[in-house]
C-alpha positions in Angstrom: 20.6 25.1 15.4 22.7 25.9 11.9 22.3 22.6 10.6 18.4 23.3 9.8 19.9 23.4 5.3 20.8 20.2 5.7 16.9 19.4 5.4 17.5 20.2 1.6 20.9 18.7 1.5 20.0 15.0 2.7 16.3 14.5 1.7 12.5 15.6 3.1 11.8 17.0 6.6 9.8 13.9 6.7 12.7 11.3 6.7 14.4 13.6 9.2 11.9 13.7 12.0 11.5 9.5 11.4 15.5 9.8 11.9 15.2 11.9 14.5 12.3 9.7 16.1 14.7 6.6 15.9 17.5 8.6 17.3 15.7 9.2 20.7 14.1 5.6 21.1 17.8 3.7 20.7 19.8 6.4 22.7 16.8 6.9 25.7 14.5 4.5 24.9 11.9 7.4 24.6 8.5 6.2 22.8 7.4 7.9 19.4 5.2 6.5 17.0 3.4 7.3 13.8 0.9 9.3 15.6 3.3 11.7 17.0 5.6 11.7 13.8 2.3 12.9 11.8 1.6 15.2 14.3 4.9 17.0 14.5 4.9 16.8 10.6 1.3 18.5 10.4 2.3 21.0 13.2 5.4 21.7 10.8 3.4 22.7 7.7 2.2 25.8 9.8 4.8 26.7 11.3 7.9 28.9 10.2 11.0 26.1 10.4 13.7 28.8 8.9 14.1 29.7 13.0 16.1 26.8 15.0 14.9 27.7 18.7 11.3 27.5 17.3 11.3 24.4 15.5 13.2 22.6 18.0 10.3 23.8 20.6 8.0 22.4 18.2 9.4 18.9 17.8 10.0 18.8 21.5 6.4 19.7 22.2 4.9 16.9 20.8 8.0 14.2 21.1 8.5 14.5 24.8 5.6 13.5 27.2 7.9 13.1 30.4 9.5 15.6 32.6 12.4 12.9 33.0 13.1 13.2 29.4 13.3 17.2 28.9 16.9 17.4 29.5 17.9 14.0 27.7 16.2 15.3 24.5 18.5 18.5 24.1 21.6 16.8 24.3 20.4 14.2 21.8 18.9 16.6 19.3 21.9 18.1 18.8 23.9 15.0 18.5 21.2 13.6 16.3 22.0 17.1 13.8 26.0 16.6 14.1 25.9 12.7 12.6 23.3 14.0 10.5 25.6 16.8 9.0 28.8 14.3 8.9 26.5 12.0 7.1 25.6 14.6 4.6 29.2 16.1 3.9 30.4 12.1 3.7 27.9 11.6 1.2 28.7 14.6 -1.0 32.3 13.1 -1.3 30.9 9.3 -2.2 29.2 11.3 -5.1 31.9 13.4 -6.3 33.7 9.8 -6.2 31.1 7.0 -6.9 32.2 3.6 -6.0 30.6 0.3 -6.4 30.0 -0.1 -3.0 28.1 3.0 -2.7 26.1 2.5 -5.2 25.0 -0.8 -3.7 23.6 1.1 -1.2 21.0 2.6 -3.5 19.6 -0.9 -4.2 16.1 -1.7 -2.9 15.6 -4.4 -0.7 14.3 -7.6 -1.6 11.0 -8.6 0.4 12.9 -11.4 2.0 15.5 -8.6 3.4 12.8 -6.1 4.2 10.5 -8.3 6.3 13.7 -9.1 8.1 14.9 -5.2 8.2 12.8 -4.4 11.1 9.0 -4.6 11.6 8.7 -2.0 14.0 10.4 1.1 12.4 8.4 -0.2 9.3 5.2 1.3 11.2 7.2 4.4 11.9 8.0 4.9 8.2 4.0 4.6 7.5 3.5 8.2 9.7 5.9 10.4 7.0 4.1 12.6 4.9 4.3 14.4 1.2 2.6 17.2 -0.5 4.4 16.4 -3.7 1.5 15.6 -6.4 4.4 14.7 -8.9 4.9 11.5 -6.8 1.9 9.7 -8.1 3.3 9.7 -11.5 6.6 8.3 -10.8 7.4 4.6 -11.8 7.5 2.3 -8.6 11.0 1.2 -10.3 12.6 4.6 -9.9 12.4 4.9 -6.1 15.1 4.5 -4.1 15.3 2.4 -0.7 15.1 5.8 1.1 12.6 7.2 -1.2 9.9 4.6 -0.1 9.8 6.3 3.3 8.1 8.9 1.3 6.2 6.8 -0.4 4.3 4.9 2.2 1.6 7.1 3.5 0.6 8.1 -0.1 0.4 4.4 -0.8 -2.0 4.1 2.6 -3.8 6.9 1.2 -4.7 5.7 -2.0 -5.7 2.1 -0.5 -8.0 4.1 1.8 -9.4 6.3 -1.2 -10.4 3.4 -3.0 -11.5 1.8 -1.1 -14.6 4.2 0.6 -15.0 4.9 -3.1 -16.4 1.2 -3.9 -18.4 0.9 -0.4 -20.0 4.4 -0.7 -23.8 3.4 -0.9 -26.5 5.4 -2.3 -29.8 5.9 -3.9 -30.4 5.5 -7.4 -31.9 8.3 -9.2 -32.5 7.3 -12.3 -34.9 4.4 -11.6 -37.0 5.1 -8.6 -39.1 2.5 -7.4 -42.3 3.3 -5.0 -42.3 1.0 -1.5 -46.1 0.7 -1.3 -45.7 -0.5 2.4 -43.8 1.6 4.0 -45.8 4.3 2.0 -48.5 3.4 3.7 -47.4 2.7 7.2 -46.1 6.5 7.4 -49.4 7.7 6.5 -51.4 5.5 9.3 -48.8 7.2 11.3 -49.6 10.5 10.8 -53.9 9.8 10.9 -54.5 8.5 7.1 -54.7 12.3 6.3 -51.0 13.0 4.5 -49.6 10.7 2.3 -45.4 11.0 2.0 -44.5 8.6 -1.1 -41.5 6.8 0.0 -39.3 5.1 -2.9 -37.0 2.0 -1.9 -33.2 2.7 -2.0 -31.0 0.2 -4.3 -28.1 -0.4 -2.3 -24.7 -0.2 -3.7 -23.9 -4.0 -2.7 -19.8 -4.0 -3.1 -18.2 -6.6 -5.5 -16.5 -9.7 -3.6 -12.7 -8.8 -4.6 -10.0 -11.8 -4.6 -6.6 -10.5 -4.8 -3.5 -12.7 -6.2 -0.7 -10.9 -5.8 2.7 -12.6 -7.7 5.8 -12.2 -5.4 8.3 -14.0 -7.3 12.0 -12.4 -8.4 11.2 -10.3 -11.1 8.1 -8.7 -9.1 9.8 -8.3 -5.7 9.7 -4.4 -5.6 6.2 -4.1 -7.2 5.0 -6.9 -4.7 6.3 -5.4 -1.4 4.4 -2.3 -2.1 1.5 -4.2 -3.2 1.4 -6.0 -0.1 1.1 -3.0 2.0 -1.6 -1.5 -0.6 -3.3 -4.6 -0.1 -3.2 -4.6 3.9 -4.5 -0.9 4.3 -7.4 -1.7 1.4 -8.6 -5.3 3.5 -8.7 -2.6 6.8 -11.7 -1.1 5.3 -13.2 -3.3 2.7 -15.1 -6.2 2.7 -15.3 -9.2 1.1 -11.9 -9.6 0.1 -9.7 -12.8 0.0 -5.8 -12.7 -0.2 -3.4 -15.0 -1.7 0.4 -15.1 -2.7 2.6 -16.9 -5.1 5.7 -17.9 -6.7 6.3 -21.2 -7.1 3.3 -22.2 -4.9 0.1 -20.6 -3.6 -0.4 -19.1 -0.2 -3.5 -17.5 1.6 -2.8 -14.8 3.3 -6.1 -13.1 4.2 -6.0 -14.3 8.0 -2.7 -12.6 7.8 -3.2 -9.3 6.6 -6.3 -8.7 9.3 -3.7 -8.3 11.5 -4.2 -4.9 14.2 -0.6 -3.1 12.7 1.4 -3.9 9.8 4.5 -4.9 11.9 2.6 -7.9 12.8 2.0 -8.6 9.2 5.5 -8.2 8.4 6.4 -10.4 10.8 4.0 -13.2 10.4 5.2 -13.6 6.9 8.4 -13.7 7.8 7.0 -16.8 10.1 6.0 -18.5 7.1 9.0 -18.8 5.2 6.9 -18.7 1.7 8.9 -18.5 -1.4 9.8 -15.1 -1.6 11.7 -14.2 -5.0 12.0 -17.6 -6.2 10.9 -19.0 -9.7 7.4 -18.2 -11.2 4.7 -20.8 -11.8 1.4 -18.7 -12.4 -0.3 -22.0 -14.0 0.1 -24.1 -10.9 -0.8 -21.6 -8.7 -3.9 -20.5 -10.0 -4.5 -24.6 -10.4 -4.1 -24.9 -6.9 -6.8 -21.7 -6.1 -9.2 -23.5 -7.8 -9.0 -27.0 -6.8 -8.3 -26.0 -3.2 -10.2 -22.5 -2.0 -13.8 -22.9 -4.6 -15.3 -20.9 -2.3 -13.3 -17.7 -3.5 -15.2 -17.8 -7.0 -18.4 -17.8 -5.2 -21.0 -15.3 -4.1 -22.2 -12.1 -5.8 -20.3 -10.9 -8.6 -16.7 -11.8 -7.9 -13.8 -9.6 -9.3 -10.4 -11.9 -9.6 -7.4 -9.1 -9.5 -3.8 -10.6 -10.7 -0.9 -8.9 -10.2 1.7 -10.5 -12.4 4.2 -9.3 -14.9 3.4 -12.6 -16.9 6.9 -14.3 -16.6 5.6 -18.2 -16.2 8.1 -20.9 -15.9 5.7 -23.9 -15.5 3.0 -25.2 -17.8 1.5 -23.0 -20.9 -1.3 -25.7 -20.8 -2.7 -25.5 -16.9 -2.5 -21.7 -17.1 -4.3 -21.7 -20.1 -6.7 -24.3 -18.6 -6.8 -22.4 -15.1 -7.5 -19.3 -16.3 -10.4 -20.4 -18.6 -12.0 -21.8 -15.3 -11.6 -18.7 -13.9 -12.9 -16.4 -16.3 -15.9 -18.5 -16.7 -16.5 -18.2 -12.7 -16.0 -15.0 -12.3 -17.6 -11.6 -13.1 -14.5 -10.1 -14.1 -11.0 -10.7 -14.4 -8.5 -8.1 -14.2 -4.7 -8.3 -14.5 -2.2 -5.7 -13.3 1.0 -5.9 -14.8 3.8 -3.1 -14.0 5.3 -3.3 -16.9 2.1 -2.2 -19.1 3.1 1.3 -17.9 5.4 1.6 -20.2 3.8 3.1 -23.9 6.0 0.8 -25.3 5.6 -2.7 -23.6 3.9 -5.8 -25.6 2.7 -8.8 -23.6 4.8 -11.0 -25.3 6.1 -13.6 -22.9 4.6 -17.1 -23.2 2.5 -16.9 -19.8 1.2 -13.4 -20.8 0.0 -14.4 -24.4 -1.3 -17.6 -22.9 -3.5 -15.2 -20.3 -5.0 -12.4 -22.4 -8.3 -13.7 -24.3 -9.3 -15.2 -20.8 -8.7 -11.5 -19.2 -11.5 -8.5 -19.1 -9.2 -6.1 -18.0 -5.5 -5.4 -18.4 -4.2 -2.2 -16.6 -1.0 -1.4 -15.1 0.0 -0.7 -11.7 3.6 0.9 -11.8 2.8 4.3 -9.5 0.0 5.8 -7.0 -1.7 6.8 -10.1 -2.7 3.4 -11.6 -3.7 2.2 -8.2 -6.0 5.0 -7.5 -7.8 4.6 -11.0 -8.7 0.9 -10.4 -12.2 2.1 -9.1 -13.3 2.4 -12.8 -12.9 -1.3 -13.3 -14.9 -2.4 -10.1 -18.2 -1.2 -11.3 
C-alpha cells in the first residue's frame, strides 16, 4: 500500500483508523468500536507502520473477528486508501485556492448540530488517541471540527485524572490520633501479652461538587466539551449534581449517568433545551435556588460555574442569587474561558456583578486548566 504518506498529508493515524473504522461498518456493516480502535492504535505504537503488508496485517488482526469478513476487508481497505488519497490531493487544491465555502467547512459545530451529527460515531471518536503533550496548552478556540477527534480521549483522560485525585483517601500523618479500642481488642487477641498501638485513620471525605455549566451562544464550543468533561468526571465521582442553562435552568444529572455517551447525546437531543440561545445567568441561578435547595446542602459543598459572564437578564437577581449562594456554600468557583487570555478583564455587567460573591475565578480554555482544578477542591 503506497498511500501509507498520506497519514502525514491529511491529519493523525488516529483519525485514519476511526475513518477507516467507519468505512467498513457503512460498506459491510462490520462492528468496530472504541475498544478495538484503541487497541489497533496501541498495537500501532509498537509496531513499524513504514511497511504496508505489515500494517495492514496489523489493522486486520484486530478489526476482523469473522472468517466471512476476511476477503470483504481487502477489497475495502484499499478503496478506503484511494478516496482517502483523492480527498487529500482535492484538498491541497481548495488550499492553494481558498473559497468561502471551504472555509465553512472548518467551522465547529454548534451543540445543537453536533448532538444531531451522530451519537454513535461520537463514541468511536472517544477511542482516538495522542501522545502530543503540546495539546494541553492549546486554546479550546483554536481547534478545528476535525481536531476534536483528537481531542476527546485527552479530554476523558483528564476527567478521569481528576477525578481519582479528589477521591484518593488516606491517612493523615501529621495529626495521629490513638483508637484506644481497637488498641485494646488486638491485644486481648493475641493473650494481653503484646500491645500493637493502633491510630484511627481520617478519611479523605470528598467535597459534594454542583456543576452549572452555561451553554448559551457565545459558550457553545467551550460547553460541548464541557459536557463531555463533565460526563466522564460524574462516571467516577460522587456526590455531584448537574445542571444546564441559557435562558432557563435544566438538571441534567439523571442524564449524564447514562451507560455510554451516545445515550447522553441523544437524550439531550430529546429535551430540546435552549441550546445557543440568549443568556440569563440571574434567572437561572434564581431558579437553582428556589427549586433544587437540596444541592447547597450536605458537607462542604463546592458550586462550579462555567460561564463567560455575558448576562442579558437582571444585574439585581444575579447579584441577589449569587449572594445566596456564596453564603450556602463552602466555595464558589467560576470558570470562564476567556480568563485564559493574560489580557482579558471581567468587564461585562454580569461578570462585575459576580466577582466579590466568587472564591475562585480560574479559566478553563485547554486540558491544562481542567487538569489543575484539583487545587481548588481542597
Amino acid at each position: 500500500m503506497s498511500n501509507l504518506p498520506l497519514i502525514d498529508r491529511k491529519t493523525e493515524l488516529s483519525a485514519h483508523m476511526v475513518g477507516l473504522s467507519r468505512y467498513l461498518r457503512k460498506h459491510a456493516q462490520i462492528k468496530t468500536g472504541p475498544a478495538e480502535i484503541a487497541e489497533v492504535l496501541q498495537a500501532l505504537s509498537i509496531s513499524p507502520i513504514q511497511h504496508p503488508e505489515m500494517f495492514k496485517l496489523c489493522v486486520k488482526s484486530i478489526l476482523i473477528k469473522s472468517k466471512a469478513h476476511l476477503g470483504v476487508f481487502d477489497e475495502l481497505y484499499a478503496k478506503y486508501w484511494k478516496e482517502v488519497e483523492a480527498s487529500a490531493n482535492a484538498k491541497i487544491k481548495e488550499q492553494a485556492h481558498p473559497t468561502p465555502v471551504n472555509q465553512a467547512q472548518n467551522k465547529i459545530l454548534s451543540i445543537k448540530e453536533w448532538l444531531k451529527s451522530s451519537p454513535a460515531e461520537e463514541e468511536i471518536q472517544t477511542a482516538t488517541y495522542s501522545a502530543n503533550p503540546a495539546i494541553g496548552q492549546r486554546d479550546f478556540s483554536s481547534f478545528t471540527e476535525e481536531d476534536l477527534i483528537e481531542l476527546y480521549p485527552i479530554l476523558q483522560s483528564a476527567a478521569r485524572s481528576l477525578a481519582r485525585k479528589l477521591l484518593h483517601s488516606k491517612t493523615s500523618r501529621g495529626n495521629k490520633t490513638l483508637d484506644y479500642s481497637k488498641t485494646i481488642r488486638r491485644s486481648l487477641s493475641k493473650g494481653g501479652e503484646y500491645w500493637e498501638l493502633v491510630y484511627k485513620e481520617r478519611i479523605k471525605v470528598p467535597r459534594k461538587l454542583v456543576l452549572l455549566c452555561d451553554v448559551s451562544k457565545s459558550m457553545e464550543l467551550y460547553a460541548r466539551l464541557f459536557l463531555q468533561f463533565m460526563y466522564t468526571f460524574q462516571l467516577l465521582y460522587r456526590p455531584l449534581e448537574a445542571f444546564v442553562f441559557g435562558t432557563q435552568l435544566h438538571p441534567i444529572s439523571s442524564i449524564l449517568q447514562k451507560e455510554v455517551f451516545a445515550e447522553v447525546l441523544n437524550a439531550l437531543q430529546k429535551k430540546k433545551l435552549d441550546w445557543n440561545g440568549g443568556t440569563q445567568i440571574g434567572s437561572s441561578l434564581h431558579t437553582f435556588i428556589s427549586q433544587h435547595p437540596q444541592s447547597l446542602t450536605g458537607y462542604k459543598t463546592v458550586v462550579i460555574i462555567l460561564s463567560d459572564g455575558w448576562d442579558t437578564g437582571e444585574t439585581a437577581l444575579l447579584q441577589k442569587s449569587m449572594q445566596f449562594i456564596h453564603k450556602k456554600a463552602h466555595k464558589v468557583i467560576w470558570l470562564n474561558p476567556l480568563a485564559g487570555n493574560p489580557n482579558y478583564q471581567p468587564s461585562v455587567k454580569g461578570m462585575q456583578t459576580a466577582l466579590p460573591y466568587i472564591d475562585v475565578f480560574a479559566p478553563c480554555h485547554n486540558i491544562n486548566s481542567l487538569r489543575g482544578l484539583s487545587q481548588y477542591l481542597k
